[in-house]
C-alpha positions as CSV (number, residue, x, y, z in Angstrom):
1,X,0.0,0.0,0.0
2,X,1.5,3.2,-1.1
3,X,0.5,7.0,0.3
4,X,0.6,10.1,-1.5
5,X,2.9,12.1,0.3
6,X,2.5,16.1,0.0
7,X,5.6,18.6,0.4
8,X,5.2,21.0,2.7
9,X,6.1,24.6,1.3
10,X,9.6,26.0,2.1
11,X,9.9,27.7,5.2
12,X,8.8,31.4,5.8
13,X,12.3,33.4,5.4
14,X,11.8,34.4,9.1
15,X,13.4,30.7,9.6
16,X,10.3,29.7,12.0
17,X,10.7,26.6,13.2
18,X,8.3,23.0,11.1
19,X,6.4,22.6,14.3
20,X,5.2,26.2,15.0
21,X,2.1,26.1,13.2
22,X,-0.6,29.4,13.4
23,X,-3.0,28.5,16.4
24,X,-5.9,29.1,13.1
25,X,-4.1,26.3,10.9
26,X,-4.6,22.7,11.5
27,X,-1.7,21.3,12.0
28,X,-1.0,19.0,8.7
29,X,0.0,15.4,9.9
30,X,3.4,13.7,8.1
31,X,4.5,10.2,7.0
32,X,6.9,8.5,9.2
33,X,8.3,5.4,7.8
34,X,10.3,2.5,9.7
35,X,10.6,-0.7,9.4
36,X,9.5,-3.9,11.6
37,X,10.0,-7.8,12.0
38,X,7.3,-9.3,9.6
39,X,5.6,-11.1,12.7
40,X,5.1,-7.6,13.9
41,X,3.7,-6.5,10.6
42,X,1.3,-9.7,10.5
43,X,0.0,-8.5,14.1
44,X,-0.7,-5.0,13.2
45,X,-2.9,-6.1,9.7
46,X,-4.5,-9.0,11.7
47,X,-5.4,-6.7,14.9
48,X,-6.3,-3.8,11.7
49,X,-8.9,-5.7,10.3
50,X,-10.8,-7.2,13.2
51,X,-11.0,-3.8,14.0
52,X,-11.5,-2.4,10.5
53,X,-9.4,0.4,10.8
54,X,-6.4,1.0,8.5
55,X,-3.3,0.0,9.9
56,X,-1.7,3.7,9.9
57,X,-4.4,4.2,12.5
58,X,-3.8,1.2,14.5
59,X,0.0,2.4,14.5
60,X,-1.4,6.3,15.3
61,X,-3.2,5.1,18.0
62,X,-0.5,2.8,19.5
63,X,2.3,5.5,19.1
64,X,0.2,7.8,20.9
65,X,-0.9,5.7,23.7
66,X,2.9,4.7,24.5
67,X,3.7,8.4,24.5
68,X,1.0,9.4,26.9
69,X,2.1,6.6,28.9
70,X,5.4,7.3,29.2
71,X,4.6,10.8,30.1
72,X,2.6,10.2,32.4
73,X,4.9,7.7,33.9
74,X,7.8,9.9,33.9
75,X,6.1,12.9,35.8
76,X,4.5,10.5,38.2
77,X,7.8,9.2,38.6
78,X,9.7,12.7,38.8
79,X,6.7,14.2,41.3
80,X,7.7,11.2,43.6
81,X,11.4,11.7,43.2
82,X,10.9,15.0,44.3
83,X,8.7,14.7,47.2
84,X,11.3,11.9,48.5
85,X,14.6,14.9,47.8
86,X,12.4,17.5,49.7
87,X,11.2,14.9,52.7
88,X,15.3,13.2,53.2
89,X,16.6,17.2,52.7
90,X,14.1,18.2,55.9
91,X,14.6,15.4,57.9
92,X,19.0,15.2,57.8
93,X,18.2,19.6,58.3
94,X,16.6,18.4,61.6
95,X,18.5,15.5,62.1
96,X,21.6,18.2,62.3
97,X,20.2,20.5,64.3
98,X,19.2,17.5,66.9
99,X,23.0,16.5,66.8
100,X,24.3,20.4,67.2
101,X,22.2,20.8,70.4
102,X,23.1,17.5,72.2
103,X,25.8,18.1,74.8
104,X,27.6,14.4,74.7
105,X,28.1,15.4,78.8
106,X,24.2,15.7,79.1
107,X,23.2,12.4,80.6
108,X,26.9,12.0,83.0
109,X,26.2,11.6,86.7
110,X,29.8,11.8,87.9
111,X,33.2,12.3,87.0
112,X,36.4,9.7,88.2
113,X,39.8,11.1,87.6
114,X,42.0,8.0,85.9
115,X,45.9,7.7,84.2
116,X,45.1,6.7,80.7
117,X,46.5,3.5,79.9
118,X,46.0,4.0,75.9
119,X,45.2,6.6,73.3
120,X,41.8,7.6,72.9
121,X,39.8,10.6,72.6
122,X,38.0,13.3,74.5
123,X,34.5,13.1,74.5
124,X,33.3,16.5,74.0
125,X,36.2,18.1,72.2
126,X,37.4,14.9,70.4
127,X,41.8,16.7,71.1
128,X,43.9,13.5,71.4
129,X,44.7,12.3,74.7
130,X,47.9,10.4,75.1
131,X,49.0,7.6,77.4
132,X,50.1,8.3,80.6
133,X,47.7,11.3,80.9
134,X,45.4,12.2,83.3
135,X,41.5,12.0,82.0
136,X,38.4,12.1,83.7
137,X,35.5,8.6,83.2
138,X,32.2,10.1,82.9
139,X,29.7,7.8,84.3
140,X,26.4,7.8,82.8
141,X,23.0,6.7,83.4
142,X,23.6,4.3,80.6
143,X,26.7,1.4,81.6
144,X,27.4,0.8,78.2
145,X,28.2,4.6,76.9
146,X,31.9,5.3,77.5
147,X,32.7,8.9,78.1
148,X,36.4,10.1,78.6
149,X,37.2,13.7,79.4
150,X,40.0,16.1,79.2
151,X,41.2,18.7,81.9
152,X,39.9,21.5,79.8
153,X,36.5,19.8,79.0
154,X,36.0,18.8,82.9
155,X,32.9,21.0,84.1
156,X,33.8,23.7,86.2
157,X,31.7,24.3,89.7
158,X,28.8,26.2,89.6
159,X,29.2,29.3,92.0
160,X,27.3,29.2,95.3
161,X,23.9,30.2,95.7
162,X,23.7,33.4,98.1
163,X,21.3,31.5,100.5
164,X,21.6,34.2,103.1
165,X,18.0,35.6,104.2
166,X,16.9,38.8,103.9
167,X,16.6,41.2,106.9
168,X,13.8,42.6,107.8
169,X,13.3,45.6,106.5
């Protein structure tokens, strides 16, 4: 089966581009040719006539429908994507803000004074501390958290209250 195809005029000399068409004009439909496996041919005639539709239309239709699908698939898909960046961006924003405000000494009952018998770290300002130095064991409400201390980190007493009373005026 052969079509008559019909050439489009040249373009206007403003150089506007083939798919711009004036919103009056209908927009003039073109002849795309490929080619397919003949089992795929046979299919498209067959399904064609037990619809009785040419098989340009069948092919129309079925070009169409994939393209609205994948549209639709792609912004559904994109929408979601972006609901999830927006959601995980809020929740590590909080999730920082949690971490900034927790003072690792918060939950520490006591303080022991010990010689360090190996390397490690202070707690709160994370400065090396060395073997053989003096540190300080936090002991916490929890027995399993480990908190280690240097001299500068070691909380300083809080002044006394004035718990004088007033004389009577």
């Amino acid at each position: 089966m052969y079509h008559a195809v019909t050439r489009k005029p040249p373009a206007p000399p403003d150089d506007a581009a083939e798919d711009e068409a004036p919103p009056d004009s209908p927009r003039k439909e073109r002849v795309l040719h490929t080619r397919v496996p003949a089992v795929l041919e046979e299919e498209l005639k067959r399904f064609a006539k037990n619809l009785r539709v040419p098989v340009s239309n069948v092919v129309r239709a079925i070009l169409e429908d994939a393209l609205k699908m994948a549209d639709r698939a792609t912004g559904s898909v994109e929408d979601r994507l972006k609901d999830v960046v927006a959601v995980v961006h809020n929740e590590r924003e909080n999730l920082q803000s949690k971490l900034k405000k927790l003072d690792p000494l918060d939950d520490v009952l006591a303080f022991q004074p010990l010689v360090l018998a190996m390397p490690t770290e202070c707690t709160a300002c994370q400065s090396s501390l060395r073997r053989g130095e003096s540190g300080w064991l936090g002991m916490t409400t929890d027995p399993a958290r480990r908190v280690i201390v240097c001299g500068a980190c070691l909380p300083k007493p809080e002044p006394e209250p004035n718990n004088q009373p007033k004389e009577p005026s």
